[in-house]
Structure formats: C-alpha cells, structure tokens
PAKE-79193 format. One record per residue (C-alpha): x, y, z. Coordinates in steps of 0.1 Angstrom, whole numbers, plus 5000, padded with zeros to 4 digits. Each point is the difference from the previous one (the first is absolute). Layout:
<rs>
XYZ
...
</rs>
This chain:
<rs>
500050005000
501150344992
501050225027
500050444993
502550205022
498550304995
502850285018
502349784969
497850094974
501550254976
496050164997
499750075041
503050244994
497950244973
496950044987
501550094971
502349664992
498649824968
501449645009
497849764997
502349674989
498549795021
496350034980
502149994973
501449685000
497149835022
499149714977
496649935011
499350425011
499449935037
502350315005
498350334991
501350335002
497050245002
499350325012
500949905036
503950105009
500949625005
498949714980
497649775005
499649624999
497549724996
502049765017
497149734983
501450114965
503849965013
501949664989
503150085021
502850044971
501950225015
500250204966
498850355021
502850005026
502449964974
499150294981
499350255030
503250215003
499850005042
499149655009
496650155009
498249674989
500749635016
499149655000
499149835037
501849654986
502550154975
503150255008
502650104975
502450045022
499849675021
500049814963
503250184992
501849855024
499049694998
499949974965
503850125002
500649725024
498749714981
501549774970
497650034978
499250344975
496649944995
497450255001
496949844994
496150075010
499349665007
503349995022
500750305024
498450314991
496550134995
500950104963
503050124986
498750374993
500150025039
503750044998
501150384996
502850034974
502150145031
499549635012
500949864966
503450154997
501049985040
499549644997
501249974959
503450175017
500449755031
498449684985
501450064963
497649764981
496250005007
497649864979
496350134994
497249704996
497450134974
498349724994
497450035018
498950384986
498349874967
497549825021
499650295028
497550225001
501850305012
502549964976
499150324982
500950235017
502649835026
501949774969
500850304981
501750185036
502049705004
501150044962
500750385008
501649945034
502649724981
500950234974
500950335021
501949725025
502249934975
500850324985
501450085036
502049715003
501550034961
500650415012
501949895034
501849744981
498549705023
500549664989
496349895015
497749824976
495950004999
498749784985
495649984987
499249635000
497149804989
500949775031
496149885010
501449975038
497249755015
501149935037
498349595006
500350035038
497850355001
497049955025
497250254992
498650215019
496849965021
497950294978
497550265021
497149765005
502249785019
501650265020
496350075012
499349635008
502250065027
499150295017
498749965036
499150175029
502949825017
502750184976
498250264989
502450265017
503149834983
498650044967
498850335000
502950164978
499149754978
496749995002
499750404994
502149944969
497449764979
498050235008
501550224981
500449774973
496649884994
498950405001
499450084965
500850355003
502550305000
501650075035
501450335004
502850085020
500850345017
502750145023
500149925035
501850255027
502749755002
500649994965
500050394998
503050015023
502149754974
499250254973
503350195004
502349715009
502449934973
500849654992
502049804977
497549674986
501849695006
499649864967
503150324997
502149935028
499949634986
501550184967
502550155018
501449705020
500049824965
502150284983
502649985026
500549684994
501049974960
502950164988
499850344985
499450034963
503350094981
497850284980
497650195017
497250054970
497250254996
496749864994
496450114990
498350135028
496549884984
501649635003
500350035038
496349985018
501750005036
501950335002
501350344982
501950214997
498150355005
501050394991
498050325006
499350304979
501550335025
498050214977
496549895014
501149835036
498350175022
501649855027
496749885017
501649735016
497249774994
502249744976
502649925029
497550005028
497549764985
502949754982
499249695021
503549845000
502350345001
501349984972
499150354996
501550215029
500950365012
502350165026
498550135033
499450334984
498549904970
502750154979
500249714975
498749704984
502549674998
499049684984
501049645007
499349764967
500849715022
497150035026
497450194967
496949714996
498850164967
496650125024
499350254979
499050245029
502550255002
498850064962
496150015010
500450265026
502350254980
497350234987
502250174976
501849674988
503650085009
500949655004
501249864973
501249654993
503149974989
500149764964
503149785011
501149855032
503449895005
501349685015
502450135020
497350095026
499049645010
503849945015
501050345002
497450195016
500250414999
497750265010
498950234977
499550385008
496950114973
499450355014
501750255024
497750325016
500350305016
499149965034
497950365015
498050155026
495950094990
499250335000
496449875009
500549745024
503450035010
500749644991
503449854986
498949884968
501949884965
499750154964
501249944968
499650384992
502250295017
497050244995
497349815024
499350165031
497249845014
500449575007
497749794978
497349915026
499750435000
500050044964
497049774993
498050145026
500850364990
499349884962
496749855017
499250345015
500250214967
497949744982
497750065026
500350365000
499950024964
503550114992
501749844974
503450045003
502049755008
502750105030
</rs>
C-alpha cells in the first residue's frame, strides 16, 4: 500500500509548484493531482508498483512492504544480478535511476527481467519508464567511464517455491473479537483498500514544522557512497543536461533577480542556499533533485537551467555562486534587506505594498 509524506511533498512547499509525476506515471490513475495542494489517492485503484515513489524527486511517496534503500543493500550483497518482478521487487519501475546506477557502480552487472511486461497490465505506462530509466543509466555510466553492464532480458523468472498470499476475504475470515486490537493497523488499511474512492491528504501541524528542514533523499546519499567507491574517470565529460532527470546544473538572469529569496528558502534539499545576510545565491549540483520548485516560485523567471552539466560534479563536488547583492538598510522599515539594483531604497516586502497602495489610490506610477 502506498504511503504519502506530505511535509516531503514538493506541492506542500508552494501552491504554485506544477509537479505532478506521480499522477503522471500512475498506471491504473489512483493518484490524482487536483485542485487540492497534495495529491490524492484511491488506494482501491492502487496495485502497489512502486512506479510513483520512483518518479517523486523527495521520496514523498512509499510502499509499507517495499524500500529502495533496504533492496540496495541487499541486492548488493547477494550473488545473483537479477532484478525480476516475480523475484524481489514490486516492479522494476520502482527503482529510481539514482538506485540503478549506485547499485550498476558497486554490483557491476545487473540484469532487468522483462518477461513478464507483455502480459502485465500496467505495462504501459511503467514498461516504457523502465526502458527510459535503462537508457539514461547507461549514458552515466558510458560518461563516467564505468565498466558496469545492464542488461533487459526476456528472462520469465517463475520462483516454484512462491506460496501465495491469503487475499482480503481471507484476512477477514480471521478477524475476531479476541485480536481485534492486534489487527487494527491492518484492519484500518483494507479498509482503505476496498474504498472506492479518492482520499485527500492535507498538512498536519507536525508536518508544517518539517516544511523548512533540508534534507538529502537517501536514494542520494546511496549515490554518493557508490561514487566514492569507483575510481575517478580519466576525462571528466560534459553532458546534456535534458539527459539527466535527477539534478542540474542552474544559473540566474541578474537583470530580473529580484532577490526575493523565495528560490533558496523553499529548495527542499539546499541545494539552493544564501549567507546570513542574504547577500548571495550559491548552488550545489550534487544535492539539486530536478524539483522544479525553485523555477515555479521565481515570478519573473530568473532561474535558468543551465543546457550541460558536467561530470566533474559527481566526484568533484563545487559550490556555485549564481548571484552576489548589495546588502541595505529600508528606508520604510528599517530592515536589512538584499537587492540586485544599487537604486532600491525600500526592501521588497515595502515595495509591493507601497505598489499595492498606489494601485489602490489610483496612482500609476511605478516607485
């Protein structure tokens, strides 16, 4: 069953974010992103492949009986290479491309068991992400120079010794008054399952006070560990940006930063970041997910991605400064704030409520 951690999801941190991956991908639409902040979920519609927490940039979405991380490792660990929905996950689509290389790196031969998606009936939308996820896998690996081979097989994995599981009616059979209590969890999710309709999730006080932590996703740190561990390539190469669906590399237009400070304080994993006084903007490619938000929330579009993305930032990690300000005092408020223009004397929360106030007393110039 699909879990929602709603202070991860990239939508509690704007109104005005656009992702909606997750409703994207879903293959059987049990995931719908309306009008509501966070998305909803007909946990009756869900199958369980996993496909939605690969695709969400913050690890906002997870499976009760399925972790990326915990598979990692102990896929890493054993003999065999294969990946196989009939063997050890829910579906291959559930494993992020992040996932795909760390383990690629470490293991260097895995083997992806398709046989099974001609016959599956969510193989339209999540056979086609595992095609996608394969390909951009091994563009990294060919650009880091790794030796690591992926391989798509037609393998038909069928595992003889499976014992199925007892399906809901049965679970129900043996409900009593007697265990009732030990159940409950359980209980409370069927419930869920066998209701044929949209649950909607919102913010809780608890999640509201997560909002501003900034956290690296695991599925990263798991990339990290990995890249420490295989030699450096002898040429570090620059590669399309528009091939890499994980991170950027970002640049920002002085001419129409208004040095709002929105991009760096809403950027969920800090990859965007200031100085105490707000005199600058730095950016870190290595901890960037490709959210998206710092680009929804910059009302005059100073963000730019950058078209290339070099290697060298995966082993050799820099900071990049994007934008340095003047730091001043308002003449309003009497506020430190930041500026990209030596002329401003009132701070930007002043300006747009003394804008506000000549709209409203009919003047039309602009201050």
């Amino acid at each position: 069953m699909i879990q929602l951690k709603a202070s991860r999801c990239i939508r509690s941190l704007s109104k005005e974010s656009n992702c909606n991956r997750c409703e994207i991908i879903c293959p059987t639409g049990a995931i719908v992103v309306g009008d509501n902040p966070l998305p909803a979920i007909n946990f009756s519609s869900c199958v369980g492949c996993g496909a939605c927490d690969a695709v969400c940039p913050n690890e906002a979405l997870s499976l009760d009986d399925f972790n990326s991380t915990n598979f990692f490792f102990k896929y890493i660990e054993e003999s065999d290479n294969l990946i196989s929905c009939r063997k050890n996950v829910p579906c291959i689509a559930a494993l992020n491309v992040e996932n795909i290389i760390s383990m690629a790196l470490l293991k260097k031969k895995m083997i992806f068991d398709i046989g099974h998606c001609d016959a599956c009936a969510i193989a339209h939308k999540c056979k086609p992400e595992i095609e996608k996820n394969y390909e951009e896998a091994l563009y990294i690996l060919e650009a880091i120079q790794s030796d690591a081979v992926i391989e798509l097989k037609d393998v038909k994995y069928e595992d003889k010794d499976e014992v199925k599981e007892s399906n809901r009616r049965e679970f129900f059979s043996r409900i009593n008054l007697k265990n009732v209590a030990k159940t409950k969890m359980k209980f409370e999710k069927e419930i869920q399952k066998a209701t044929d309709a949209l649950v909607e999730h919102t913010l809780q006080k608890s999640d509201i006070a997560l909002l501003k932590q900034k956290r690296i996703t695991d599925r990263r740190k798991l990339l990290f560990m990995a890249l420490r561990r295989v030699d450096k390539p002898s040429i570090y190469h620059t590669i399309e940006a528009g091939e890499l669906t994980f991170t950027s590399m970002k640049q920002i237009d002085s001419k129409t930063c208004t040095a709002c400070q929105m991009c760096y304080r809403v950027c969920p994993s800090g990859a965007l970041s200031s100085d105490i006084k707000n005199s600058k903007i730095d950016f870190d490619p290595l901890l960037c997910i490709k959210c998206h938000i710092c680009h929804d929330v910059c009302e005059p579009n100073a963000i730019i991605l950058s078209p290339v993305y070099k290697i060298k930032e995966f082993f050799e990690p820099e900071v990049h400064n994007l934008i340095k300000f003047n730091v001043k005092r308002c003449d309003e408020c009497n506020m430190i704030f930041s500026t990209n223009n030596s002329s401003d004397k009132l701070c930007y929360r002043c300006k747009a409520e003394e804008q506000e106030a000549r709209e409203l007393w009919g003047i039309k110039e602009n201050i």
